[in-house]
N, C-alpha and C positions, 0 to 999 in steps of 0.2 A: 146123812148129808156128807159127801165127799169133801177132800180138803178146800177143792177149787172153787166150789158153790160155798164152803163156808166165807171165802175171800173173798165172794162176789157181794155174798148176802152182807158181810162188814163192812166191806167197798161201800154199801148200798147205804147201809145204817149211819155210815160218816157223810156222806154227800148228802142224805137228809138233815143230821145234826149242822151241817155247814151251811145251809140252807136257810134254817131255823134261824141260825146266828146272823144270819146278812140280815134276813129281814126285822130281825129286833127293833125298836122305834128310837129305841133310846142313845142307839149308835151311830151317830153322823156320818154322814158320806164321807167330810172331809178325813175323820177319824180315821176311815178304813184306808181313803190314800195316803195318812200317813203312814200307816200301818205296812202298806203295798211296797210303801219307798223305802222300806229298811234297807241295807244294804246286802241282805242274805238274799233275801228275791233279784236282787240284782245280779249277783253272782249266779243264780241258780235259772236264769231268764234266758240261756243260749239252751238251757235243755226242758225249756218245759213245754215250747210246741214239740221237740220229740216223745216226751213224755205223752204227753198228751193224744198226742197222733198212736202211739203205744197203745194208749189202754184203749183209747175208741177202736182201733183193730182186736184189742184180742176179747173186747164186751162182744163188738160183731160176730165175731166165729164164736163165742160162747153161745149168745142167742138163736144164730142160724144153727147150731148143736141141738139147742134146746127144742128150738120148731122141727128137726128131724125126728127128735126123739118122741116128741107128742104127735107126728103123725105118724111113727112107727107104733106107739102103744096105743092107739087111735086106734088102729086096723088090726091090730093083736086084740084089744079089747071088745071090737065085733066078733071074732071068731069065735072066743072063748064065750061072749055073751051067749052063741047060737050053739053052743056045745053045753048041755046041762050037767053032761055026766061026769065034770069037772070042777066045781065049784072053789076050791081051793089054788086053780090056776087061774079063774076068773080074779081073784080078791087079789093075786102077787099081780096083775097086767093092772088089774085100777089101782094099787099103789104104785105100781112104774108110772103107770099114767097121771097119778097126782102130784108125784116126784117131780115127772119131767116138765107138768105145767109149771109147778113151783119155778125150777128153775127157769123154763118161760119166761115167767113174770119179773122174779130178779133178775136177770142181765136186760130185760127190756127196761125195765126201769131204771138200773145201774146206768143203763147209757141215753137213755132219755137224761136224768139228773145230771149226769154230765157235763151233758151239754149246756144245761141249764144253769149249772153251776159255773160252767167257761163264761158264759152270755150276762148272768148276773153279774160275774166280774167283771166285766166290761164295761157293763154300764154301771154300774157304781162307782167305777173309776173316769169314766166319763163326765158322770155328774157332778163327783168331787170338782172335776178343773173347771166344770162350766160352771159352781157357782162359785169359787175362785175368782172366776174373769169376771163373773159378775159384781162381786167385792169389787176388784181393781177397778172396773167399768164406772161403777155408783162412785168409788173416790174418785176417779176423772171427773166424771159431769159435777162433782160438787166441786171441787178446784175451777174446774171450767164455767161454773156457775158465779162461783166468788170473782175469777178473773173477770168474767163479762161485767158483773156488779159493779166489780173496782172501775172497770173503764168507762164505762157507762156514767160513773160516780165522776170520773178526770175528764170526761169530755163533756159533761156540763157546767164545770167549773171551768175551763178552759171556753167554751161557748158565751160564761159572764164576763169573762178576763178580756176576750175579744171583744164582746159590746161594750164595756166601759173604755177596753183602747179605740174601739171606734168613737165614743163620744166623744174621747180626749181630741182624735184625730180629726173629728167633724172642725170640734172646736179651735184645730191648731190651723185647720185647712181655712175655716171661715178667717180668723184673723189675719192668716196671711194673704189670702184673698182680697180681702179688705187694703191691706196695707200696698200690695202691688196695684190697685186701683190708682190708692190715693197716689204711690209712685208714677204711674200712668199718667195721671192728672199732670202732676208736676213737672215729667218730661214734658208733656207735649203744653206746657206753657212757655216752660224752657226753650224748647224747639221755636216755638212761636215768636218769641225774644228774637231766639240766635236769626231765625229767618228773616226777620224786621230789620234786625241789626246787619244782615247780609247783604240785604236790599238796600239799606240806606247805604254799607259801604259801598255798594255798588254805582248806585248813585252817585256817589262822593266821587267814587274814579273816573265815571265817564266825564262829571264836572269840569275836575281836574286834567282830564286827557283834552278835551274842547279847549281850556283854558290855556292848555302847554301848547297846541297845537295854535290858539289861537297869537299866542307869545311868539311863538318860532317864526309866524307869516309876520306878526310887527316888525320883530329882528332882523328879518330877511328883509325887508321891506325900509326899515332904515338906514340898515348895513348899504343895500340899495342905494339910496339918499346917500348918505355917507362916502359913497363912492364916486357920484355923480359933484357932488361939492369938488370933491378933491380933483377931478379930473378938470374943472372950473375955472378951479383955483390956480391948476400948473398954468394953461393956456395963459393966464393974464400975465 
């Protein structure tokens, strides 16, 4: 095995082992985002879609290498199959040809796993935050549970607080109700009074006015006489 396919087939043997380790049962999601959030990943986070995009280019050309190679020792391995009188170049074309499936298979797989291994990152880091916000979520509706509780709690005490200020107020309402009756009463006997009392001064005046008037014709009337004497009196 050449140097490049032993880098492939290593490549290969670590993205299985990394593999193995995501899926452990015993490792929390949240774990691995903490893990994710080191500050090394962060620093090293502007070059790992290049990186990345890197090696999925050169598994490519490794494998399209690979598929060359096995349908070239494909058709070399018919030849020599239809040729008897060579048996020892048959046995070197089907180890090219078991070679080149080999490597076939690692770089398909290298980059198969890959992928697999970008995609499981993702979602593991996904899942960390959803159930993150699911924490936060569940402490909301419990706080949001309690607040409703509590209010729910303050507005049926505030609901008794009002009916007994209503009874108080029935009861301030009725009394005073009552009291402005009996007020009522007493004006309008009052009134009754003063109107009596109105009418009889009234009466008084017109009496009084008949009587002055009736004074003023006496007065003129003997002022009259009085006059009539005297002018009697000068003549004689």
């Amino acid at each position: 095995m050449t140097i490049q396919w032993a880098a492939v087939a290593s490549f290969l043997y670590a993205e299985i082992g990394l593999i193995l380790i995501f899926c452990l049962p015993f490792i929390s999601p949240q774990r691995w985002h903490k893990i994710f959030s080191f500050s090394v990943w962060t620093k090293i986070a502007s070059f790992w879609n290049k990186a990345f995009l890197t090696i999925i280019i050169l598994l490519v050309v490794l494998f399209l290498d690979a598929v060359r190679e096995v349908k070239k020792y494909s058709s070399i391995n018919v030849v020599e199959k239809n040729s008897a009188s060579r048996p020892a170049a048959y046995e070197q074309a089907q180890m090219r040809l078991f070679r080149s499936q080999r490597n076939l298979y690692i770089s398909g797989f290298s980059l198969f796993f890959w992928l697999v291994l970008r995609r499981l990152v993702t979602l593991i880091t996904q899942l960390a935050k959803e159930i993150t916000n699911k924490g936060v979520l569940k402490i909301q509706a419990e706080n949001t549970n309690k607040a409703a509780k509590k209010f729910m709690e303050e507005n049926e005490r505030l609901k008794l607080v009002l009916k007994n200020n209503d009874n108080t107020e029935e009861h301030v309402l009725e009394t005073e109700n009552k009291k402005l009756v009996e007020d009522k009463e007493r004006l309008k006997t009052e009134l009754k009074k003063a109107s009596d009392a109105l009418f009889k001064a009234q009466n008084d005046v017109m009496t009084m006015k008949i009587q002055s008037e009736r004074l003023s014709k006496e007065y003129d009337r003997l002022l009259k006489e009085h006059s009539e004497l005297q002018e009697k009196y000068r003549k004689k």
